[in-house]
N, CA, C and O atoms as a MOPAC input file, in Angstrom:
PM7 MOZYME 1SCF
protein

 N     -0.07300 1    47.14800 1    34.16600 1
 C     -0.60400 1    45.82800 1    33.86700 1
 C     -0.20800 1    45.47600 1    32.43600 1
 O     -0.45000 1    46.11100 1    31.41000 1
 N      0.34600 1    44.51500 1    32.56300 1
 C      1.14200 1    43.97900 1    30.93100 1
 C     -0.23800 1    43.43200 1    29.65300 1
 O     -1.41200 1    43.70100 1    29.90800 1
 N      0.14700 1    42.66900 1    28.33400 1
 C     -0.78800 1    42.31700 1    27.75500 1
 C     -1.56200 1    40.84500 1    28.12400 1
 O     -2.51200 1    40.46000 1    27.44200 1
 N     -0.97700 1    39.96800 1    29.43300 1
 C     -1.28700 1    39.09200 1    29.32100 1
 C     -2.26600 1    39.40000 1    30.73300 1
 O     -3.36600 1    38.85100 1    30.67000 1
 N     -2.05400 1    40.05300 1    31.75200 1
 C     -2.62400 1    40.41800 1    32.56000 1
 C     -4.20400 1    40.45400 1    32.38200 1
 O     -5.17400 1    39.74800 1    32.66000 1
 N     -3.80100 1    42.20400 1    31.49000 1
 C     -5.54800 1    42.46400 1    30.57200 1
 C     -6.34500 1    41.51700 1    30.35000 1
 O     -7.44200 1    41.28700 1    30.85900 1
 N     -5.57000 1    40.77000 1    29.30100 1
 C     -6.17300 1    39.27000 1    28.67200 1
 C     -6.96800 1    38.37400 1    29.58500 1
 O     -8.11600 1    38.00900 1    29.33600 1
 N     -6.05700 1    37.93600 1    31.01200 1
 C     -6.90400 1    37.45300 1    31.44900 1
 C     -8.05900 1    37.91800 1    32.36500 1
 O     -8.91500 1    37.08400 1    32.66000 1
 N     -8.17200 1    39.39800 1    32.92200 1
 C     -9.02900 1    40.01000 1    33.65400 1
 C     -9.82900 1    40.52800 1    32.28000 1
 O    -10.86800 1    41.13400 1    32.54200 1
 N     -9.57000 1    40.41400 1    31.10600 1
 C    -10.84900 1    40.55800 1    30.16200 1
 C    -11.67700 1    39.05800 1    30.37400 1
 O    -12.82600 1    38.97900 1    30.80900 1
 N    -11.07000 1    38.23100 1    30.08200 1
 C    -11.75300 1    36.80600 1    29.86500 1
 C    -12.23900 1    36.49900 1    31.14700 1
 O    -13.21900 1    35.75600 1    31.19800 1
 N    -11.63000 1    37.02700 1    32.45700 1
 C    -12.37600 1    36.55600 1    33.72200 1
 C    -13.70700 1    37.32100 1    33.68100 1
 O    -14.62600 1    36.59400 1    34.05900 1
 N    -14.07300 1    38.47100 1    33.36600 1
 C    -14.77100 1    39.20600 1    33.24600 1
 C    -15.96300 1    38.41000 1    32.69600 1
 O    -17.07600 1    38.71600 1    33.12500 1
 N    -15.84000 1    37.30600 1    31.68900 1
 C    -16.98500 1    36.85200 1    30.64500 1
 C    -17.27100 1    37.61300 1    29.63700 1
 O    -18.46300 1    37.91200 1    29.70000 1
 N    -16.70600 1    38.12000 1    28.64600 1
 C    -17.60500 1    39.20500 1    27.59800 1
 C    -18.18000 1    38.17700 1    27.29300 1
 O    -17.97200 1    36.99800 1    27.58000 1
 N    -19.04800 1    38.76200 1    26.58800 1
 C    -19.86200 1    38.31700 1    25.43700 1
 C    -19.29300 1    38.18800 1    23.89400 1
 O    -19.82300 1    37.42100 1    23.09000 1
 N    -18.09200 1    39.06700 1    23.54300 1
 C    -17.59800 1    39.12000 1    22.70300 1
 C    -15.81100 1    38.58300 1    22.37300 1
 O    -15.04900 1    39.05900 1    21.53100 1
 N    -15.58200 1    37.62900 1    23.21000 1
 C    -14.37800 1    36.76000 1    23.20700 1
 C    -14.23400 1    36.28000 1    22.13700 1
 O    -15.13000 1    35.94700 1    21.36200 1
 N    -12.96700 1    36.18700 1    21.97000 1
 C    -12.51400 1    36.13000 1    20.45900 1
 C    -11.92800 1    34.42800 1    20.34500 1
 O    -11.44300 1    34.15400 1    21.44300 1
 N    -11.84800 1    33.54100 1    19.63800 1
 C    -11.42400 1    31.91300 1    19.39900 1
 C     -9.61100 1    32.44200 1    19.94300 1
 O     -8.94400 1    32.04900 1    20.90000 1
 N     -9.35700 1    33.23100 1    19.09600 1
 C     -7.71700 1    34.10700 1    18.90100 1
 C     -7.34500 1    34.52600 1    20.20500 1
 O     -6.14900 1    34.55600 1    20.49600 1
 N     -8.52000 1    34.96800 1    21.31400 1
 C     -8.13000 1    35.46700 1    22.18000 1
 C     -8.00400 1    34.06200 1    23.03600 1
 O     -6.98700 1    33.52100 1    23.47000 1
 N     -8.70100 1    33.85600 1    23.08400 1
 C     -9.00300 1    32.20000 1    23.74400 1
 C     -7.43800 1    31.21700 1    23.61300 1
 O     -6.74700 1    30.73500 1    24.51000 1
 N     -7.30000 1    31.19200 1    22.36900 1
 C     -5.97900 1    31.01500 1    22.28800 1
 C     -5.09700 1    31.33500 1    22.63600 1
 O     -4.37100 1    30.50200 1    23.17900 1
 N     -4.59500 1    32.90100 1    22.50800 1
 C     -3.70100 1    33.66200 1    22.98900 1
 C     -3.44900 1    33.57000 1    24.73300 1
 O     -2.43700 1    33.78800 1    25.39800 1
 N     -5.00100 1    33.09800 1    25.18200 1
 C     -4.74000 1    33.09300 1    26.86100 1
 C     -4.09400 1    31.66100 1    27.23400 1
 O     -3.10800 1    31.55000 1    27.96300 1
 N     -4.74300 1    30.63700 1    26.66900 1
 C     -4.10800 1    29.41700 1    26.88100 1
 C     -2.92800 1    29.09800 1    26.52500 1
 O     -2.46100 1    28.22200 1    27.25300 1
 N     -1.93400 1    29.59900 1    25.33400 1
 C     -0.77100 1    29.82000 1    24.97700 1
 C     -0.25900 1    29.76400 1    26.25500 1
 O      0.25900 1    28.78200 1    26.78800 1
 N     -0.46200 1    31.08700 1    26.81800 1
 C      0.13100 1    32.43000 1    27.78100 1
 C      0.03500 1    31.28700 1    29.15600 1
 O      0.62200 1    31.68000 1    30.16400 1
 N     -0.65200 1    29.93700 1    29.25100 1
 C     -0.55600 1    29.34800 1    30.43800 1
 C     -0.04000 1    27.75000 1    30.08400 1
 O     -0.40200 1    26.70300 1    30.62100 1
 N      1.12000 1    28.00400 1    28.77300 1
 C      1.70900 1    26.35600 1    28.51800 1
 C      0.88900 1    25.51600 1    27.84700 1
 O      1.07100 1    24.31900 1    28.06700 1
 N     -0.11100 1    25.87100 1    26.95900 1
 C     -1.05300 1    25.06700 1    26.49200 1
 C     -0.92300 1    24.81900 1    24.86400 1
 O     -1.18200 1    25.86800 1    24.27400 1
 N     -0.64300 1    23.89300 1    24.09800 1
 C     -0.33900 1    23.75000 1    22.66100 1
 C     -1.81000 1    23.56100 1    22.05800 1
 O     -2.60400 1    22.79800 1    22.60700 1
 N     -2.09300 1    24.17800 1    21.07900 1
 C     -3.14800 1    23.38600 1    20.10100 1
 C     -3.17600 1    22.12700 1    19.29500 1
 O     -2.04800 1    21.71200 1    19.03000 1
 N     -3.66500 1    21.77300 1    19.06900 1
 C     -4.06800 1    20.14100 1    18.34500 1
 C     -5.07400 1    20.22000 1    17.49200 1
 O     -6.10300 1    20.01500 1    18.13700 1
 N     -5.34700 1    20.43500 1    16.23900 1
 C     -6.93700 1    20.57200 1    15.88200 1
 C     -6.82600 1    18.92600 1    14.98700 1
 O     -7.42500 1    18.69300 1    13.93700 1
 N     -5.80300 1    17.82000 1    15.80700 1
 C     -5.85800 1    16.28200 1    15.00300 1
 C     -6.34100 1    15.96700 1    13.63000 1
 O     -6.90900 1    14.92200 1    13.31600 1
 N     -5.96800 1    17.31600 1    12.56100 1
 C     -6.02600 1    16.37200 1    11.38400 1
 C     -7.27100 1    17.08900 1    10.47400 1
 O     -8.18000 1    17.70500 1    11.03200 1
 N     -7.21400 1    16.97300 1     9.41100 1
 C     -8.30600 1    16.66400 1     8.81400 1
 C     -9.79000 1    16.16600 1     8.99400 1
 O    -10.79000 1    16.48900 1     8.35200 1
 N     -9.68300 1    15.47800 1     9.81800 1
 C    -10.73800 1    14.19400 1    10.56700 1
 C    -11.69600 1    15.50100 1    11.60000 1
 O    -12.92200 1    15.52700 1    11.70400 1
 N    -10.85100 1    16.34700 1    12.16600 1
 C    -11.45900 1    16.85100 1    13.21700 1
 C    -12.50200 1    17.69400 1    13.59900 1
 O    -12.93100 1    17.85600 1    14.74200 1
 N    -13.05700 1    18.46200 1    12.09200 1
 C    -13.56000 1    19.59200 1    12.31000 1
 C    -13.42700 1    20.23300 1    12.84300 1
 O    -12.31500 1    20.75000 1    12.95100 1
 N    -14.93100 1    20.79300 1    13.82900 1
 C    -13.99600 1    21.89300 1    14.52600 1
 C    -13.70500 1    21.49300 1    16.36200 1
 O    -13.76700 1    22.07000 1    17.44700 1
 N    -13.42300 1    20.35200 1    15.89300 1
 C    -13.34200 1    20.09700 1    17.32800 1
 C    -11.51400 1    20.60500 1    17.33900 1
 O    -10.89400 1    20.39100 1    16.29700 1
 N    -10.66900 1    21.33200 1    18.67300 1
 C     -9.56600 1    21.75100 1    18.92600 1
 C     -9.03500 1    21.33400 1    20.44400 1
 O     -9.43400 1    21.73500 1    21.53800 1
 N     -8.48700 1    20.83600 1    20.27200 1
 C     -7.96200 1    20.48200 1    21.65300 1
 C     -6.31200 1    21.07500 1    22.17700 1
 O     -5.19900 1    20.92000 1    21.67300 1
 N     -6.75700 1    21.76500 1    23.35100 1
 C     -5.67200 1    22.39200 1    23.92200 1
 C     -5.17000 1    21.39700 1    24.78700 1
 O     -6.12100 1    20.74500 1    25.21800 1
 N     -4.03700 1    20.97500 1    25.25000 1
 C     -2.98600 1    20.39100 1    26.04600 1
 C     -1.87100 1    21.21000 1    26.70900 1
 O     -1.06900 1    22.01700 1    26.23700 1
 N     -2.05700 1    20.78300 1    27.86300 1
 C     -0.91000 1    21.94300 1    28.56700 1
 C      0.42800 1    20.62800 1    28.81000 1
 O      0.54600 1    19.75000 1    27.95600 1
 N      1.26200 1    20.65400 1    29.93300 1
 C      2.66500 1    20.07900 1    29.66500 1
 C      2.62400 1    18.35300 1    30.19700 1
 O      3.47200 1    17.47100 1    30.06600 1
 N      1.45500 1    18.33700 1    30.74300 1
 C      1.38800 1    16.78800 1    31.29300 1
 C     -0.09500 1    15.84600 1    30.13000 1
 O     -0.72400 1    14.79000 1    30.20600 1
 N     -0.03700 1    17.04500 1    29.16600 1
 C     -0.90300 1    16.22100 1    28.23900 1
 C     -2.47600 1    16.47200 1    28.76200 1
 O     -3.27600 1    15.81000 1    28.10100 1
 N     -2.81600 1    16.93100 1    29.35000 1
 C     -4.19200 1    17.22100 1    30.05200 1
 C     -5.15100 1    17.79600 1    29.14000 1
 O     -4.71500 1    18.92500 1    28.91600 1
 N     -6.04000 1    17.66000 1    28.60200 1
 C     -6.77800 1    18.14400 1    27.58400 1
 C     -8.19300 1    19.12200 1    27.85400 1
 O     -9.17200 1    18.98800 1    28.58700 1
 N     -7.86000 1    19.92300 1    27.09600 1
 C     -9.86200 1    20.98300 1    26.48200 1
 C     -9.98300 1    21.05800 1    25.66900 1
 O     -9.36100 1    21.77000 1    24.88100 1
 N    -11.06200 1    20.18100 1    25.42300 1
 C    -11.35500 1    20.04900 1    24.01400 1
 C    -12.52700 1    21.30600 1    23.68300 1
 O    -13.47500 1    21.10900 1    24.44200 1
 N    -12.75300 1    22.39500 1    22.90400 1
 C    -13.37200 1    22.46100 1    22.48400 1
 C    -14.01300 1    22.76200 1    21.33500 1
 O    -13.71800 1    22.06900 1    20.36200 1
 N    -14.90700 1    23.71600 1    21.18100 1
 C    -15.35100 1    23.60500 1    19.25200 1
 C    -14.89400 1    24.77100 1    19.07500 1
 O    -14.85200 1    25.66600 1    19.91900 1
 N    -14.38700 1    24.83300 1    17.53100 1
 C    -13.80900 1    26.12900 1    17.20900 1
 C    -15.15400 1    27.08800 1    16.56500 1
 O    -15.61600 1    26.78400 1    15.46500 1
 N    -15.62200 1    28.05400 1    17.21900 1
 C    -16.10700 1    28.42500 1    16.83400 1
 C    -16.95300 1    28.97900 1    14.94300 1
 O    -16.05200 1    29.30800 1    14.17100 1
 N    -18.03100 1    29.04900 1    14.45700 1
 C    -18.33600 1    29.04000 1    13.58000 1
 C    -19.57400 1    29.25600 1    13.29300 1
 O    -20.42600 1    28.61700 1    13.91200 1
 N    -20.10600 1    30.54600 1    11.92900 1
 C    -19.22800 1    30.43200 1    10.93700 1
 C    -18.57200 1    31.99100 1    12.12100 1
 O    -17.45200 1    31.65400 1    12.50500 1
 N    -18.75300 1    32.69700 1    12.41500 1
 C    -18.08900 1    33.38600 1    13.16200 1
 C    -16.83600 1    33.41600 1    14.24100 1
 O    -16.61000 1    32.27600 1    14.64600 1
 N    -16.04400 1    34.31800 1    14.76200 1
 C    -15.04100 1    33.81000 1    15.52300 1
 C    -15.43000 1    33.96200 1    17.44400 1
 O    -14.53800 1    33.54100 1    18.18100 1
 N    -16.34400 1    34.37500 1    17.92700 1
 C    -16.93700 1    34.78800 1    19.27000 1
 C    -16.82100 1    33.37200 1    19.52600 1
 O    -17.24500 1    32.59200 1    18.67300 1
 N    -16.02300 1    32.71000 1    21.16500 1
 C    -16.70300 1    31.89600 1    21.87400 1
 C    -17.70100 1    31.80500 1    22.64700 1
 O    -17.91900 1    32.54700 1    23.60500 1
 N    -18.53000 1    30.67500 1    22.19900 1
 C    -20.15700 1    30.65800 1    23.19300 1
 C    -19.61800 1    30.71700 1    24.85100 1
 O    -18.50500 1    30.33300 1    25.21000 1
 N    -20.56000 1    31.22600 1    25.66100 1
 C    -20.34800 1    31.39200 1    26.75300 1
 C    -19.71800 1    29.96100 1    27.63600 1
 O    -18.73700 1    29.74100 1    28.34600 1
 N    -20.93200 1    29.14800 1    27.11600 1
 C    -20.51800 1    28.13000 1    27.62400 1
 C    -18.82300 1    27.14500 1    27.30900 1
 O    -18.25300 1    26.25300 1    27.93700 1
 N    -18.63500 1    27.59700 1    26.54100 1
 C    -16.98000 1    27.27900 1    26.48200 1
 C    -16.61000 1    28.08400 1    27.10500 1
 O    -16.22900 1    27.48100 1    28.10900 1
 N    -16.35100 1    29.52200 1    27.32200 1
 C    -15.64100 1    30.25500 1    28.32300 1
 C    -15.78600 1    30.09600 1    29.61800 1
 O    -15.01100 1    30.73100 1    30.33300 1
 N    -16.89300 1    29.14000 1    30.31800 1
 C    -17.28200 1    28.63500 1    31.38200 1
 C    -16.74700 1    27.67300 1    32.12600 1
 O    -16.33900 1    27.59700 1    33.28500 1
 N    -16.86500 1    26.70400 1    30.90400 1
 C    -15.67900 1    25.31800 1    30.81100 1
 C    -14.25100 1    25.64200 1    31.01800 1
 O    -13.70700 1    25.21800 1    32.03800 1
 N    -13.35500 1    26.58700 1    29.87100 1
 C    -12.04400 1    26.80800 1    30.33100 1
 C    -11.84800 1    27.27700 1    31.40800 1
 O    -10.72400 1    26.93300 1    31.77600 1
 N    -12.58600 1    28.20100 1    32.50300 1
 C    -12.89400 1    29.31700 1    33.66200 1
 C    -12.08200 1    27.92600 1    34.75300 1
 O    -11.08700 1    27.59100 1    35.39600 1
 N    -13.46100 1    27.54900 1    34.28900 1
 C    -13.26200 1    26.10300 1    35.57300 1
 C    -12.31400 1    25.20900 1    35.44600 1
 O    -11.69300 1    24.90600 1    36.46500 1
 N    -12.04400 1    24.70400 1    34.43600 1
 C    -10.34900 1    23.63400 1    34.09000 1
 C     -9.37200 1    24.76600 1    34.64500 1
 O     -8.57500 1    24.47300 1    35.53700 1
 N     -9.42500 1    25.99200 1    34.15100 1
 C     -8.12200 1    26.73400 1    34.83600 1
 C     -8.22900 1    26.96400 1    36.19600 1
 O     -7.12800 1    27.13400 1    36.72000 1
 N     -9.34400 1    27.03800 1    37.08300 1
 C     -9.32900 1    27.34700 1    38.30200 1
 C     -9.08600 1    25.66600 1    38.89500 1
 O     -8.48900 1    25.47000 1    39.95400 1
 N     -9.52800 1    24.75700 1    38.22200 1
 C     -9.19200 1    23.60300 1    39.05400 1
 C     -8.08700 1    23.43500 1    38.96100 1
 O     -7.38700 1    23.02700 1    39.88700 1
 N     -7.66800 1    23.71900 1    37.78400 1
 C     -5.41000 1    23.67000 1    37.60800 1
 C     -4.83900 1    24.64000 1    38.37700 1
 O     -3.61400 1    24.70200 1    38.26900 1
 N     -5.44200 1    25.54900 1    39.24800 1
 C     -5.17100 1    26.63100 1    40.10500 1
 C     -4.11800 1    27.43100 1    39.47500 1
 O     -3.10400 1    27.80100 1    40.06700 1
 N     -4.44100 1    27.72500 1    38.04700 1
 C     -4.11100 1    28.38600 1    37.01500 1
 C     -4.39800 1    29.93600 1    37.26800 1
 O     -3.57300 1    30.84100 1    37.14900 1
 N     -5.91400 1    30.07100 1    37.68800 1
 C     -6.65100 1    31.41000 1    37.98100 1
 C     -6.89200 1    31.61800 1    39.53700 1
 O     -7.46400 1    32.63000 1    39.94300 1

């Protein structure tokens, strides 16, 4: 099983301890660019995959762990993109 494999049977899993980096690293791994729009944005980050389709969510803080409920949200955008 390669590193992107792991990655995502870690994150399907749900830890509790998901990383913003890892979060990233998986959406990369499925065509997805970051956007964090500017200055203006805080921590709002929006991922886009190749038809412009957006997830927006908050970049975690002051720590790097995503709340569950964002890992819930991406779960489901990727299973409806029949991504997962």
């Amino acid at each position: 099983m390669g590193t992107k494999e792991k990655l995502i049977e870690r994150f399907k899993s749900m830890p509790s301890d998901f990383t913003f980096n890892e979060l990233e690293r998986l959406l990369k791994g499925f065509g997805y660019t970051k956007s964090d729009k500017g200055r203006t944005s805080g921590s709002r980050v929006v991922f886009k995959d190749s038809l412009g389709a957006p997830i927006i969510l908050h970049k975690p803080h002051p720590g790097n762990v995503v709340k569950d409920y964002a890992l819930k949200q991406v779960l489901e955008e990727l299973k409806r993109r029949n991504l997962l």
